[in-house]
N, C-alpha and C positions, 0 to 999 in steps of 0.2 A: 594395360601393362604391356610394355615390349615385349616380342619375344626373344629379343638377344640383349642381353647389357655387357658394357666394354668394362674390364677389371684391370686396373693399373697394377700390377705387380711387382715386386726388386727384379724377378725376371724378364720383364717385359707386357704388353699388354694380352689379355687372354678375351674372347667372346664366348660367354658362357648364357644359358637360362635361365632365367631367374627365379628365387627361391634356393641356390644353392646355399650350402653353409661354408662359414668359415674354413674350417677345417678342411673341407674337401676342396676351397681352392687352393690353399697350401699345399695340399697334397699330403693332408698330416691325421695319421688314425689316430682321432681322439677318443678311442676306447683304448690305447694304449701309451699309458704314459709316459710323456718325452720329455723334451728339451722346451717345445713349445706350449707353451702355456694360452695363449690369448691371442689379439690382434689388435693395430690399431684399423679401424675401416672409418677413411675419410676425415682422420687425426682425433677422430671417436676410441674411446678402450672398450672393446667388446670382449666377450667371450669366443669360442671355438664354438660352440652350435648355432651363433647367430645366423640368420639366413639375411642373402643379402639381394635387394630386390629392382637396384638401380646401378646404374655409373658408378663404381668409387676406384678410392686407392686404397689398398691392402697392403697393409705392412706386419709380417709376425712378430710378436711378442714372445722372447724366451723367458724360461724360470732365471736367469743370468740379468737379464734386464731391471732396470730400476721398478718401471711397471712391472714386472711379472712377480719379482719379489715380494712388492706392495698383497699380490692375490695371492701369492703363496702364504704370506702369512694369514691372511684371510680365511684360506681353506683350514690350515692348521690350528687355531682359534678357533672357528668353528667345529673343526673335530676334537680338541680337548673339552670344550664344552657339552658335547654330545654325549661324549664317555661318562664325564664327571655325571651328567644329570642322568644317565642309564644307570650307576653306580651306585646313589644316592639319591634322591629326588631331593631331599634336604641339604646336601651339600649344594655351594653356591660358593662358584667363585665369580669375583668381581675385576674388570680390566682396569689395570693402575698405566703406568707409565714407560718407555724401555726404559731397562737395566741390564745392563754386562752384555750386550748384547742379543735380551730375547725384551718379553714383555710381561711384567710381573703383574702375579694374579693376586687378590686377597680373598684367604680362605673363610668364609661363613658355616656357621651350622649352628642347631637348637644347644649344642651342648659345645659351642666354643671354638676355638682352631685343634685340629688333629694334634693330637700330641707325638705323633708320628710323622712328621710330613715327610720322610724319605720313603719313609712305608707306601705314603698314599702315592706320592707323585711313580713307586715302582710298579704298584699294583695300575695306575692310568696308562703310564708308557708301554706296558705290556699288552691290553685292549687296544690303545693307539696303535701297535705294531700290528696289531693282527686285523685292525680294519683297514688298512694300511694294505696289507696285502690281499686283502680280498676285495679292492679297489671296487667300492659303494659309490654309486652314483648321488651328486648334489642335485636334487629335486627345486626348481624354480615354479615360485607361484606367483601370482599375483591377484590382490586382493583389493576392496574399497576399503578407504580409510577409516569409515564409520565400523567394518566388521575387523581388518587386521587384527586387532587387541587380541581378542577370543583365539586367535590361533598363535601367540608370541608365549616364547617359552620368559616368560617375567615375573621372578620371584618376587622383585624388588619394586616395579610399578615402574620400572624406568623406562620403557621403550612406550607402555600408553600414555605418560607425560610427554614426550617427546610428539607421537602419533596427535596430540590435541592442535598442534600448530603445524601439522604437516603441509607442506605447500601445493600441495596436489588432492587430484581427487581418489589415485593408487598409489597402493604401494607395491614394490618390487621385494620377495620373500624369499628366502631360500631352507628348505626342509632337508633334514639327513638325521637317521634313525631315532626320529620321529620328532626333534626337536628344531621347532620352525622360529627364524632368526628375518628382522630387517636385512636386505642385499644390500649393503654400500657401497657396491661394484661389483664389476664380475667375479666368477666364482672359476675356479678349473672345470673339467666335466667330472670329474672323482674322486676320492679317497686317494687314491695310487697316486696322484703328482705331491700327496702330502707326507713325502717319503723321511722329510727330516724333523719332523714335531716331534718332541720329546721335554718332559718338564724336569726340574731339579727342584729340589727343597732349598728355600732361601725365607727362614722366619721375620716374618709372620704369613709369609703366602708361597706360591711358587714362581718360576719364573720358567713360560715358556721359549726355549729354543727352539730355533727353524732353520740348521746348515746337515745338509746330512755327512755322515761319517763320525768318526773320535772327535767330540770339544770335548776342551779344557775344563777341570774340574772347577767349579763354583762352590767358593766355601763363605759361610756367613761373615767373613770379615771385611771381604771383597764390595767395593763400590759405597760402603756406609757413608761418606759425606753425602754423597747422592742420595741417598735412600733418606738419612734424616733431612734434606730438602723437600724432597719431595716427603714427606711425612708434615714435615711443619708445614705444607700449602697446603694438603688434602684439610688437616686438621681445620685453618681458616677458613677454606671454604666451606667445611661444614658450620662454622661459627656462624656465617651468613647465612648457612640454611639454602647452599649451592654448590652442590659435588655432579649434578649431570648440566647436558643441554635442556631438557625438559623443564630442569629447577630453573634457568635462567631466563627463559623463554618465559617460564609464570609469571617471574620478579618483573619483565621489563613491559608484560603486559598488563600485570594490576599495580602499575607506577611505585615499584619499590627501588625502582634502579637508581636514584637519587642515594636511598642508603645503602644499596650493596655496592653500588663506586664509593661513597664516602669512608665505609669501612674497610673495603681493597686498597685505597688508597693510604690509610691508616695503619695498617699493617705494613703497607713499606714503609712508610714513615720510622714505625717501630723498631723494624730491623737496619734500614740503616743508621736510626741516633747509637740500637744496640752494638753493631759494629763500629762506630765510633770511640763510645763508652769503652769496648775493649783496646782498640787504640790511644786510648788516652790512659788506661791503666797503665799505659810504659812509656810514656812520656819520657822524653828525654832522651831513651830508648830505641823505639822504635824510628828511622828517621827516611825508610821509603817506603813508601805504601804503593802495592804493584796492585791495578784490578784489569783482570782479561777476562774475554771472553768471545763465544764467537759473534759471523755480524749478524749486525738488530737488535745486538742483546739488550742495549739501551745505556751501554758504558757510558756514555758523553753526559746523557743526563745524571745516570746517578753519582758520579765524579762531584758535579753538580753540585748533588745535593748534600753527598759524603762530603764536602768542605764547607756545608754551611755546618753540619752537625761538627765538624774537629773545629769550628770557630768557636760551637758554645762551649766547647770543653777547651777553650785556650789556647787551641791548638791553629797556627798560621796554618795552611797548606799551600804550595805551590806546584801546578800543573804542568804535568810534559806530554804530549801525545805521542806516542812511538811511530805515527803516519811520519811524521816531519823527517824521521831519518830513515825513510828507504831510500834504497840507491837509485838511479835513474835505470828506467826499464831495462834498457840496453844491456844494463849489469846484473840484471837477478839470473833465478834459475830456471826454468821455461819448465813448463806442464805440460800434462800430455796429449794438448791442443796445441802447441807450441808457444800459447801467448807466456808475456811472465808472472810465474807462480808468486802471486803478493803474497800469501799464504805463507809463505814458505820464510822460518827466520834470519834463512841466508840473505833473503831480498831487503833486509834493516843491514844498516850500516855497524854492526855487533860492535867492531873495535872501537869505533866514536863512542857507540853510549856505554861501553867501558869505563872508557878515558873520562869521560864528563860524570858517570857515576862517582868512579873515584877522586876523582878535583872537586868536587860536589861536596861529599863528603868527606872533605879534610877542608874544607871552609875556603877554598879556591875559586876563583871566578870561568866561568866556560860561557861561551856561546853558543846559542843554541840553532840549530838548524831549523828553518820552515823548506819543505816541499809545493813544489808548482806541479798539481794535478792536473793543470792541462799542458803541461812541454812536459810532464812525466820526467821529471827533474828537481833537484834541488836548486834554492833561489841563490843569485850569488851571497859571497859570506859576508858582503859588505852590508846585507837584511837582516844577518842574523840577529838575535837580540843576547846580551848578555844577562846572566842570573847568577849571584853568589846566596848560597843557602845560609839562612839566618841561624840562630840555638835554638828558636824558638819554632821555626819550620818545618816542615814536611815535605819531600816530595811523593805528590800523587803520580804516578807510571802507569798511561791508561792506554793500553792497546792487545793486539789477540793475544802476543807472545809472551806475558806478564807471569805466567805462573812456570815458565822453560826455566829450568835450574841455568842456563846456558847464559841466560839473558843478564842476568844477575851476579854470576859466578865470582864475582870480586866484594858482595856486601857479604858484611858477616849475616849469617840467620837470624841472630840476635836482633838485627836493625832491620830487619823487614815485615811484612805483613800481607799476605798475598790474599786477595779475594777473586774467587772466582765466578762468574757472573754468568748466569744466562736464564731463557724464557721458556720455562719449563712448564709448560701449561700440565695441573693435575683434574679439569675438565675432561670430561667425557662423554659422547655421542648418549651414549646409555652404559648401565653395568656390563654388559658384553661388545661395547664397539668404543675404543679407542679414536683420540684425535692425533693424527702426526704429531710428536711433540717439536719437530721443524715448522711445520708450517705456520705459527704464529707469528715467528722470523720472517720466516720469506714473505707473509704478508705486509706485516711492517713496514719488509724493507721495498716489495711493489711500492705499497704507496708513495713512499719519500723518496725513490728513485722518478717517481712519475711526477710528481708534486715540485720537485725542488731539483733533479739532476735533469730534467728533461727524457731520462730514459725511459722506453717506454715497456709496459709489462712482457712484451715478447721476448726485448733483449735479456731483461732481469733474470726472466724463467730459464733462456736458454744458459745462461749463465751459473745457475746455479746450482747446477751440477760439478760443475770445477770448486764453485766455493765452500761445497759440503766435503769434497776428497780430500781440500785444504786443511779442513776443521779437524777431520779425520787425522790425517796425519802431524797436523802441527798443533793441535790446542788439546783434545778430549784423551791423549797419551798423559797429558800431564793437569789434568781435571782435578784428582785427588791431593794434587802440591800446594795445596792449601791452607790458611789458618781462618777462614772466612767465606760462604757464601750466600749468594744474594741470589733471589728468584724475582727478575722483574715481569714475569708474567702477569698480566691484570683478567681476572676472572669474567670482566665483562667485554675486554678489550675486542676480540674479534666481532662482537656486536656493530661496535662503532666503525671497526676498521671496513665492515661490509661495505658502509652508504659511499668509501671510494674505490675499494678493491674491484665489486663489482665492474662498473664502470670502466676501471684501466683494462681489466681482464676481459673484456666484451670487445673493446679495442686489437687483442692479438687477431689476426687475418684468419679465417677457417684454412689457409693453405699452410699457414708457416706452420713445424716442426713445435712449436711450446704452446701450438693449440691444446694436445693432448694434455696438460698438464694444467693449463689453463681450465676447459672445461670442469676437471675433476674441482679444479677451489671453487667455481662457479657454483655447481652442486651441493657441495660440501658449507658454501657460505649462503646458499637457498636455507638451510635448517634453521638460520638464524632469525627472531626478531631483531631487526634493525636499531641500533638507540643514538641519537641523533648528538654530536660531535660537544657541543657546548656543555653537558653534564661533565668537561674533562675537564680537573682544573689544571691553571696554568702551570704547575713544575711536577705534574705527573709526566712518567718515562714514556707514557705515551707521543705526548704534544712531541719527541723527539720528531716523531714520523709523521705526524696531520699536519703538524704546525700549529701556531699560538702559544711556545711556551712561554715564560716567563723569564726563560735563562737565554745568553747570547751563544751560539756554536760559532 
């Protein structure tokens, strides 16, 4: 071992001994909690006690950072869990999905859900506060995967199903007032950075928040389209006999994954002939059918497949993309990278798909606009194609801004029908460890950006950050403007997506900046048994993004 190594710092370079930790080269008392939370060392996301034993570059991680939020809520999850099982040993909550901005839990016990839950969640925030303030150190273990088990606080058996396909021969643990948890990343050094955990009652579970100071009150009426989606996926997955990573890991290794695609597949099926069916109740009626959602949601395919279903019900449809009428780059509204905000509804030509909704429907002829993605422009009007709308017709309106009252603002309500779409995966690591429910998107969308745009996973990652602040602000405001949604999330789907994500993701440089982001899906897509691409059939939402479907984009 040297005895000096050179440390890259946002300050400049430093020569230090090696063995030093994190936190002492930032210059940062990690028995007192700050601002900074973590580090990245050598575009790795470490902890603050890591010691570091070679050459690298150090960059810190705040509680403000994307990463650092990521462990913030980590810490706070694991200290609501901690309480609850010191509280109860027979209480047992389970990790569902975000809602309203925290992450909903479902409450278990021998005699049912609390019939109190504002009770319970005041009696937890109150032990939360006060280990909170007595800033408890997170205790890191690590153990072999054959003993793990025996020390995992697992009511439910979900984390030693998981531990059966573990890719390694350790696991990485982390212990706090006496309940020992799989590490899915770094952890803070304490109690005290978990300043803003606090739960609320939202029946039938709770839902952890993580901002600190006054939120906004959460009352049961809030977010229910959301909630009964995700209710009706949890539901099917248990149909198939797959609510964690563990359940689907068994299925794809004792050869059931043939029928747990056939029946995930089946179920969309279901739900879009069922959202058809209700569009055909008003026939005659209904005469624009708007579906958004954000990207990778799998719009293009299910458009798709929603017009074969309003065929069988007699129903013509005819398709518009809302891509075809942004304005050229030049004219939108810029981000705060300075490129132009696509995201943003100002960057659609508004007043044209006005004008052509309204000529449209009063039985008028309009031309329609196509967009050139690569001169970032629209094509001359002499390409446009013309469309007059039949009695018998429909128009499908498929892009993000679909549910914006703004977008619309000239049909009567009476004549529309807005579906909201996206891949809400209700999969779970185990009962205590949640999946991003983004990241089945941004896998997705890796692949088909690698596959078929040429881009390659560094751009995508780096990128993707602007296209979540977009989502943010322009689509998930108006989530609940709905008469219809669709979850095309596929229960086995990141299985399949692994045999190419990998690969692209192996691709970004250890120097570029969406390494760090990169390794984590690396990790994250190790838990999976692998299921090899051809179990997909052709006009599943998936093929959008591998390829092979059966539909033309």
């Amino acid at each position: 071992m040297k005895d000096t190594i050179r440390i890259k710092l946002p300050a400049g370079l430093r020569a230090v001994s090696p063995g030093v930790t994190v936190a002492e080269l930032l210059g940062v008392d990690a028995s007192t909690p700050g601002d900074v939370i973590a580090a990245t060392l050598n575009n790795h996301l470490v902890s603050l006690e890591t010691r570091v034993d070679g050459d690298a570059q150090l960059r810190p991680v705040t509680r403000f950072d994307r990463e650092g939020q990521g462990i913030l809520r980590r810490a706070c999850a694991h200290l609501l869990l901690a309480v609850a099982a010191q509280r109860d040993p027979a209480l047992e909550l389970a990790v569902g999905q975000s809602l309203l901005g925290g992450h909903f839990y479902e409450v278990r016990s021998p005699e049912g859900i609390p019939a109190d839950l504002s009770a319970l969640a005041q009696e937890l925030n109150a032990t939360m506060a006060q280990i909170v303030e007595a800033d408890l150190p997170f205790e890191r273990l690590t153990a072999p995967v054959e003993g793990a088990g025996r020390l995992l606080h697992d009511p439910s058996g979900s984390k030693r199903a998981l531990l059966r396909y573990w890719p390694g021969p350790v696991v990485n643990l982390v212990r706090f007032l006496g309940l020992v948890d799989i590490q899915h990343g770094p952890f803070p050094p304490s109690s005290g950075y978990a300043a803003g955990a606090r739960v609320v009652a939202y029946p039938p579970g709770l839902i952890l928040q993580f901002a600190e100071g006054e939120q906004p009150p959460v009352t049961p009426e809030q977010g229910r389209t959301l909630w009964g989606c995700y209710s009706e996926t949890r539901d099917w997955n248990r149909q198939v006999g797959i609510a964690t990573l563990g359940d689907l890991n068994a299925a794809i290794l004792e050869d059931r994954i043939e029928e747990v695609q056939q029946l995930a597949e089946a179920f969309h099926e279901k739900k879009i002939a069922q959202l058809a069916d209700q569009i055909a109740a008003r026939a005659g009626q209904i005469r624009v059918v708007c579906v958004a959602g954000p990207s990778s949601a799998g719009k293009t395919t299910f458009v798709r497949r929603l017009s074969v279903q309003l065929k069988v019900n007699g129903i013509q449809p005819v398709c518009i993309g809302l891509d075809d009428y942004y304005r050229p780059h030049d004219q939108c509204p810029r981000d705060q990278d300075g490129g132009p905000d696509l995201e943003a509804l100002e960057a659609l030509d508004v007043p044209l798909i006005h004008t052509h909704l309204e000529r449209l429907l009063a039985g008028e002829e309009v031309r329609l606009p196509s967009f050139d993605f690569v001169r970032h422009r629209p094509t001359p009007e002499s390409t446009w194609r013309p469309l007059r709308l039949q009695p018998d017709q429909v128009l499908l309106l498929e892009g993000i801004h679909g549910l914006n009252p703004a977008l619309t603002a000239g049909v009567p309500p009476a004549s529309r029908f807005r579906i909201y779409l996206n891949a809400l995966t209700q999969l779970v690591i185990d009962d205590h460890n949640r999946i991003f429910t983004s990241d089945g998107r941004l896998l997705r969308r890796i692949v088909r950006d690698r596959r078929y745009r040429g881009t390659p996973a560094a751009e995508t990652l780096a990128r993707w950050g602007s296209v979540r602040r977009g989502e943010d602000r322009h689509i998930y405001p108006y989530q609940e403007e709905c008469e219809g949604v669709f979850n095309s999330t596929l229960i086995y789907e990141a299985a399949v997506l692994k045999t190419f994500a990998q690969r692209y993701l192996l691709e970004v440089p250890q120097d570029h900046p969406s390494r760090v982001e990169a390794y984590r899906l690396l990790k994250f897509l190790e838990l999976f048994v692998p299921v090899f691409p051809d179990v997909v059939p052709a006009n599943s939402v998936l093929r959008e993004f591998i390829g092979g479907s059966g539909f033309s984009y």
